[in-house]
MARDOVO-78202 format. One line per field, with one value per residue: z, y negated, x of N, C-alpha, C in turn; residue in three letters; residue number from 0. Coordinates in steps of 0.02 Angstrom, whole numbers, plus 50000, padded with zeros to 5 digits. Atoms other than C-alpha are relative to their C-alpha. Last residue first. Layout:
<recs>
n.up: c(Z:...)
n.north: c(Y:...)
n.east: c(X:...)
ca.up: c(Z:...)
ca.north: c(Y:...)
ca.east: c(X:...)
c.up: c(Z:...)
c.north: c(Y:...)
c.east: c(X:...)
residu: c(Ala:...)
num: c(NUM:...)
</recs>
This chain:
<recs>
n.up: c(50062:50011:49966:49983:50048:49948:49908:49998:50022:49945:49964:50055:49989:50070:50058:50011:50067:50028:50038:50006:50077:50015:50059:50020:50085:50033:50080:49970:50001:49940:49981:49947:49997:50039:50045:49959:49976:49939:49967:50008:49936:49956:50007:49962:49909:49956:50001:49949:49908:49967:50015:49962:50011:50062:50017:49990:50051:50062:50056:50075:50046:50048:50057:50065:50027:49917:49930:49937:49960:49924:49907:49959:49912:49957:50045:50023:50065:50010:49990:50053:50074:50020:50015:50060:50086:50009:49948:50039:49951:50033:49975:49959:49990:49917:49977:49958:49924:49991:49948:49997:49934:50012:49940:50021:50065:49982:49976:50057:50064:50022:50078:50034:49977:50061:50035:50010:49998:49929:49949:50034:50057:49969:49966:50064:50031:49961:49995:50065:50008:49951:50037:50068:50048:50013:49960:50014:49946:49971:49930:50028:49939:49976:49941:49941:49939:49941:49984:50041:50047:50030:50079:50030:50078:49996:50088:49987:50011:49980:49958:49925:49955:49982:49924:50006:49948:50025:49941:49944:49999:50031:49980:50072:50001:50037:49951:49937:50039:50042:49947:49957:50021:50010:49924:49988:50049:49985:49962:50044:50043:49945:49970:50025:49960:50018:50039)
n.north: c(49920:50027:49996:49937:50008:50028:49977:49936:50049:50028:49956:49947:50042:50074:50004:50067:49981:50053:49952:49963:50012:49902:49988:49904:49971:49916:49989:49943:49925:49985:49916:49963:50000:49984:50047:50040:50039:49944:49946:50036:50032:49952:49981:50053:49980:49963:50037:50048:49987:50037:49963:50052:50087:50020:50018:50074:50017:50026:49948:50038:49968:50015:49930:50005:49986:49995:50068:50002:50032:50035:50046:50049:49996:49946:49950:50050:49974:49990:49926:49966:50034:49962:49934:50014:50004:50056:50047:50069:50004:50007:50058:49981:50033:50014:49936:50029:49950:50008:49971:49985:49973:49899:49990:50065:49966:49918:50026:50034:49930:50009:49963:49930:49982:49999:50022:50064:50029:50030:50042:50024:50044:50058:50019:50013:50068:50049:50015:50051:50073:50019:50016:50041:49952:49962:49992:49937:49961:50011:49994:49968:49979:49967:49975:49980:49968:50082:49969:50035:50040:50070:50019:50063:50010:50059:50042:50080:50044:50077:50019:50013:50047:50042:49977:49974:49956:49956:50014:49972:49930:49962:49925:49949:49962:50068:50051:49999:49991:50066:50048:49975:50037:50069:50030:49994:50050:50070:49986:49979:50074:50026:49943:50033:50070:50047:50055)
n.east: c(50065:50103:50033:50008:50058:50053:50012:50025:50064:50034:50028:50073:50069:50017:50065:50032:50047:50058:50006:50088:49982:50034:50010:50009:50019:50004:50040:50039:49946:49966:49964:50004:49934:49971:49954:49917:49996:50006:50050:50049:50005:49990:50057:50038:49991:50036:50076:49997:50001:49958:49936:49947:50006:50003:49956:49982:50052:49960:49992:50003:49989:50010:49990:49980:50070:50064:49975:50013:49970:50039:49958:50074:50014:50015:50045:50078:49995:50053:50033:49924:50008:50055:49994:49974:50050:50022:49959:49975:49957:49933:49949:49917:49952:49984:49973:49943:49983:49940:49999:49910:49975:49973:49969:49944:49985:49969:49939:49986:50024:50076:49998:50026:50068:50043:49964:50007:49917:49965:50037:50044:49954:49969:50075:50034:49958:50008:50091:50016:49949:50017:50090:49971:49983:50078:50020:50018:49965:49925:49971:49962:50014:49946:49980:50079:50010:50020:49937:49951:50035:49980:50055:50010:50056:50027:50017:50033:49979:50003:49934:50008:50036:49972:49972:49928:49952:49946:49930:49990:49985:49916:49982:50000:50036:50047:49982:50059:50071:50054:50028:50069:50043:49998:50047:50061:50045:50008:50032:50059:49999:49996:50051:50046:49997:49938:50029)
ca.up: c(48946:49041:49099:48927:48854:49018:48983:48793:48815:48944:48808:48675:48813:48832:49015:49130:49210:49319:49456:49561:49633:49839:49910:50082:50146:50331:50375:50565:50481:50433:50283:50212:50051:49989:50144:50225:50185:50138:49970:49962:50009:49868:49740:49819:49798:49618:49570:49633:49562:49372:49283:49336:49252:49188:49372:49437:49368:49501:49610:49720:49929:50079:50246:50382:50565:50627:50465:50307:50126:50030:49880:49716:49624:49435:49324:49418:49498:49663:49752:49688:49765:49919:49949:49911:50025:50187:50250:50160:50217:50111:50209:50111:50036:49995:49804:49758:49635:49533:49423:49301:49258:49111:49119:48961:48995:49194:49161:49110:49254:49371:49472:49628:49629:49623:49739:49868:49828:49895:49743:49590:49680:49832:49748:49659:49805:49893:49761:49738:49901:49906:49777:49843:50023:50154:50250:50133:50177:50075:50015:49851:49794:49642:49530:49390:49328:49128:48979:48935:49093:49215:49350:49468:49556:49715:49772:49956:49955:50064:49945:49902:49735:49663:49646:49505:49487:49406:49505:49368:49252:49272:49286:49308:49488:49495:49630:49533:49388:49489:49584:49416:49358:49490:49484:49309:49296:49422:49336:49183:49274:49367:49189:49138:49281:49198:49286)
ca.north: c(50784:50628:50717:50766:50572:50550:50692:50629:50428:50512:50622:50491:50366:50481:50561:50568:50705:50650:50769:50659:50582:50559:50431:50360:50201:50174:49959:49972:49904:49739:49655:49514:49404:49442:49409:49554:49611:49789:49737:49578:49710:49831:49678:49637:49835:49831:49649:49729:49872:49798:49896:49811:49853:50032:50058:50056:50238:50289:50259:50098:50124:49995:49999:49855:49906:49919:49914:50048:50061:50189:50231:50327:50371:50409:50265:50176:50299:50200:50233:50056:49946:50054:49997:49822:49826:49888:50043:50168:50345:50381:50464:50603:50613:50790:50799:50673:50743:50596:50606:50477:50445:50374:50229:50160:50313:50248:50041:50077:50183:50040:50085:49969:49789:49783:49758:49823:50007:50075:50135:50210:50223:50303:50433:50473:50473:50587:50719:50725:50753:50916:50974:50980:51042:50902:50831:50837:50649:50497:50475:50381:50246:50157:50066:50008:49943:49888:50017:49981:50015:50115:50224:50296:50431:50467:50635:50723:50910:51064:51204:51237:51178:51279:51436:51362:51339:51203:51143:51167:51038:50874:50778:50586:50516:50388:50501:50620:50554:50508:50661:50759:50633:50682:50857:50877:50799:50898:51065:51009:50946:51129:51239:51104:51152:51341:51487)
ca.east: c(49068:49134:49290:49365:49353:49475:49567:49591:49621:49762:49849:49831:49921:50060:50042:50218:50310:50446:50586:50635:50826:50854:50974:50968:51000:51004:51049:51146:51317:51206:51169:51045:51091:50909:50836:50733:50562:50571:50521:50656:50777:50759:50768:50923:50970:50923:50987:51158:51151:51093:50972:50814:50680:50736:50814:50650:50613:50719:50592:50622:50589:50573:50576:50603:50545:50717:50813:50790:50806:50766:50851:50799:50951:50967:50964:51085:51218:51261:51394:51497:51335:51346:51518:51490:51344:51451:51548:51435:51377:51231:51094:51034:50847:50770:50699:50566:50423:50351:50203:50157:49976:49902:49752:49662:49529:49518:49480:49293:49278:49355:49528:49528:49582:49790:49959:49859:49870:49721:49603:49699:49863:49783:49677:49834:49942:49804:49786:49978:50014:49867:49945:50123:50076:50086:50230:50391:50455:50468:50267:50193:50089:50096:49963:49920:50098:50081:50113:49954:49884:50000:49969:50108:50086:50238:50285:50341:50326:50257:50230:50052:50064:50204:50126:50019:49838:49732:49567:49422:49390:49314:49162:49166:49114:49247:49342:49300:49398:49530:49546:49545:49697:49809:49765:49786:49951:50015:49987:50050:50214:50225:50194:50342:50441:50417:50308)
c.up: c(50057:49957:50016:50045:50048:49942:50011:50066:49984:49949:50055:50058:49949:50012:49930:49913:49996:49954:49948:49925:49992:49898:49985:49935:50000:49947:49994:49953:50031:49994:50066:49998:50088:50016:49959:49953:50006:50045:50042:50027:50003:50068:50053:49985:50023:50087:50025:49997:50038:50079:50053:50018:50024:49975:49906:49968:49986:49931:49944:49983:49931:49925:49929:49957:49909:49940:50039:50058:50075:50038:50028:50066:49999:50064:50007:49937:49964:49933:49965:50014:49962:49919:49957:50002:49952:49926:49990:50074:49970:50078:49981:50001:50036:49987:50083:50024:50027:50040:50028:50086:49990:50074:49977:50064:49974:49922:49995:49997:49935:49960:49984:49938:49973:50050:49934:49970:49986:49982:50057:50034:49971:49957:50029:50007:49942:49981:50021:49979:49951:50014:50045:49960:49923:49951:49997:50063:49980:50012:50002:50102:50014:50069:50004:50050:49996:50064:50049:50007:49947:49933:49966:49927:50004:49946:49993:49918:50009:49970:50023:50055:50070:50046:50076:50081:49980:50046:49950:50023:50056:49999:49978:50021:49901:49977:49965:50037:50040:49978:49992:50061:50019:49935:50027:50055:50011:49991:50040:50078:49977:49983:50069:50006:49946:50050:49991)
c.north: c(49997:50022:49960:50003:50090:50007:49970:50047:50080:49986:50008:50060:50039:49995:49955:50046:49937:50028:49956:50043:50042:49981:50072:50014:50053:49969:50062:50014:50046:50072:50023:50047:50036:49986:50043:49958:49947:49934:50040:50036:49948:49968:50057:49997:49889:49994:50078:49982:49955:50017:49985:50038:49951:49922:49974:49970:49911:49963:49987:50074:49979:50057:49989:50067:49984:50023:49985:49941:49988:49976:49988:49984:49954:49993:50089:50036:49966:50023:50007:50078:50058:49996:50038:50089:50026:49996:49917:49942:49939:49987:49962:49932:49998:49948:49969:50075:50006:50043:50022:50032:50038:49995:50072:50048:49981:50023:50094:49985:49989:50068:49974:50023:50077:50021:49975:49958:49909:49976:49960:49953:49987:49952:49904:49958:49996:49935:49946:49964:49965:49917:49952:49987:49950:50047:50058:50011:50065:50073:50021:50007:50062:50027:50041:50006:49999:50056:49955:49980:49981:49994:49939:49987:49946:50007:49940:49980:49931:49964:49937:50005:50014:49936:49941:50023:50006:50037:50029:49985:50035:50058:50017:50090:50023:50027:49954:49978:50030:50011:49938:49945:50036:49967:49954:49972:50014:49950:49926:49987:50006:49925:49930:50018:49993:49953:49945)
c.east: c(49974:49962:49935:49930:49974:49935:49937:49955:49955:49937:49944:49987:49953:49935:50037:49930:49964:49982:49931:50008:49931:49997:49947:49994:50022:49995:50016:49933:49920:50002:50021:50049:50005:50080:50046:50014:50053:49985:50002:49953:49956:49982:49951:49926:49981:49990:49958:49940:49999:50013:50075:50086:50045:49969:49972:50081:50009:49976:50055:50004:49996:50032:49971:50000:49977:49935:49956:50041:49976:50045:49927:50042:49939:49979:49980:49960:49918:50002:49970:49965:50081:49984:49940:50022:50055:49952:49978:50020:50040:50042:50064:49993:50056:50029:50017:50036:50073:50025:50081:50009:50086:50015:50048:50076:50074:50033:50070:50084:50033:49995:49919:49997:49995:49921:49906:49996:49987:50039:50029:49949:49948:50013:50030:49942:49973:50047:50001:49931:49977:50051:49970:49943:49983:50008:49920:49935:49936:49991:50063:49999:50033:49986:50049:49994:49943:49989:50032:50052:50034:49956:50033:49947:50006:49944:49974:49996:49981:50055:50013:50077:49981:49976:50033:50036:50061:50013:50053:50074:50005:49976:50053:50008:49980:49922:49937:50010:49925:49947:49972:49979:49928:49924:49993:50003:49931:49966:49962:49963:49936:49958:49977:49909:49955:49948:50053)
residu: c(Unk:Unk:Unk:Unk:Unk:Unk:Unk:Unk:Unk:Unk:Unk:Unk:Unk:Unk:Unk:Unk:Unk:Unk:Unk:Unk:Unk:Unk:Unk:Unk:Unk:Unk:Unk:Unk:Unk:Unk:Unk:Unk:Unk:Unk:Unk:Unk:Unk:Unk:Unk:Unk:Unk:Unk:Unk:Unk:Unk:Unk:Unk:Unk:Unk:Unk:Unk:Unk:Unk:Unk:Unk:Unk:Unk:Unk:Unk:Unk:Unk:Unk:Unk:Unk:Unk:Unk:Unk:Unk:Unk:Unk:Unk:Unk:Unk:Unk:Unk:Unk:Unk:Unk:Unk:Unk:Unk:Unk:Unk:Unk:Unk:Unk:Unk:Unk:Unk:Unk:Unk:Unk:Unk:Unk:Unk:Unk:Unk:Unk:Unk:Unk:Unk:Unk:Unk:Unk:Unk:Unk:Unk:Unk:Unk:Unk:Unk:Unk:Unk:Unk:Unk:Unk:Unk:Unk:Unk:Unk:Unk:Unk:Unk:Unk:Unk:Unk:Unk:Unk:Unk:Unk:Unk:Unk:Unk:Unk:Unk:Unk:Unk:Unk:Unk:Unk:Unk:Unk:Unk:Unk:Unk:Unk:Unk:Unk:Unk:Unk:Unk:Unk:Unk:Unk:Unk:Unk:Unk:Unk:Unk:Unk:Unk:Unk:Unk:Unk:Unk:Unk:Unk:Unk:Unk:Unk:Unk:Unk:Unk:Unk:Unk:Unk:Unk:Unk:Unk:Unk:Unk:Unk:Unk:Unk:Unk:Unk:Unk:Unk:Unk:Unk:Unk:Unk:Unk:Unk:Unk)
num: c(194:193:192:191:190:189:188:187:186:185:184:183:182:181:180:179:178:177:176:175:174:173:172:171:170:169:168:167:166:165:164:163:162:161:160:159:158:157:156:155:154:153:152:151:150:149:148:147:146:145:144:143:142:141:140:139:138:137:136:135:134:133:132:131:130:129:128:127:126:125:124:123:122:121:120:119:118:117:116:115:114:113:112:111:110:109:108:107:106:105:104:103:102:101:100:99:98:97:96:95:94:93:92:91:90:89:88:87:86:85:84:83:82:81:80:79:78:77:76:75:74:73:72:71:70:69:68:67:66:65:64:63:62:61:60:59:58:57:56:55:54:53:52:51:50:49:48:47:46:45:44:43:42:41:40:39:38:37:36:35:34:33:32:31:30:29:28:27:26:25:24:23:22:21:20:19:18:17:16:15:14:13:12:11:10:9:8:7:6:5:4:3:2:1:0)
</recs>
């Protein structure tokens, strides 16, 4: 089966959970081979081409369906940032599905190194420091292009001072694999699951 076969797949099961989540009916479960392999993925919703939510996991723990179910569920209901998904709110809504490959530990001798590593518009980072952690989808590079305003942006949402650094700061690079809804495909689904 193609990546786009995969991406399809995704998409359903992300927006199914929503929709029964909100007690609309859906379709039946998709299938592909690919969903019961353990990955990590993020779902991002977005409203008129506006954050909805985000939510997402780092580390390969659950099988790849089963991830996406629960960062979907998450992003439409748990993600702080925003009040729960409404019904009325769902149709308006696409979904963007993010599947993270393994992250690597860069190996950097300070910021100004990291800031010259970085391939902006490709790398996802995580940032790390004691109890400090903080991730940006590549995706983030299209609001904030700039490596430097990425990675102080980076450190704001792990907590830390924006002119923060120390030699015992992890960053890690990983890069995703992204399917995304157009908004005719989403105002479709969601007309789908209230037959």
């Amino acid at each position: 089966m193609s990546i786009d076969a995969l991406g399809d797949a995704l998409l359903a099961v992300a927006r199914s959970a929503i929709g029964g989540s909100l007690g609309l009916p859906g379709g039946a479960d998709p299938s592909h081979p690919g969903l019961s392999r353990p990955a990590a993925t993020f779902v991002t919703l977005k409203m008129h081409g506006e954050l909805r939510g985000c939510i997402g996991t780092l580390e390969p723990v659950r099988p790849l369906g089963l991830d996406v179910r629960e960062n979907a569920l998450a992003a439409a209901f748990r993600d702080p940032r925003f009040l729960p998904l409404t019904t009325g709110e769902f149709e308006a809504t696409t979904v963007e599905v993010s599947l993270l490959s393994e992250s690597r530990a860069l190996d950097i001798a300070g910021e100004d190194d990291l800031l010259a590593q970085l391939h902006p518009g490709h790398d996802g980072l995580v940032l790390q420091y004691g109890h400090h952690r903080a991730t940006f989808l590549p995706q983030v590079w299209d609001a904030l292009a700039d490596p430097r305003d990425f990675v102080v942006a980076l450190k704001r949402k792990a907590g830390l001072p924006a002119d923060f650094w120390s030699p015992r700061m992890v960053v890690s690079r990983y890069g995703v694999t992204k399917w995304a809804e157009a908004a005719a495909v989403a105002a479709k689904a969601g007309a789908t699951l209230r037959r």
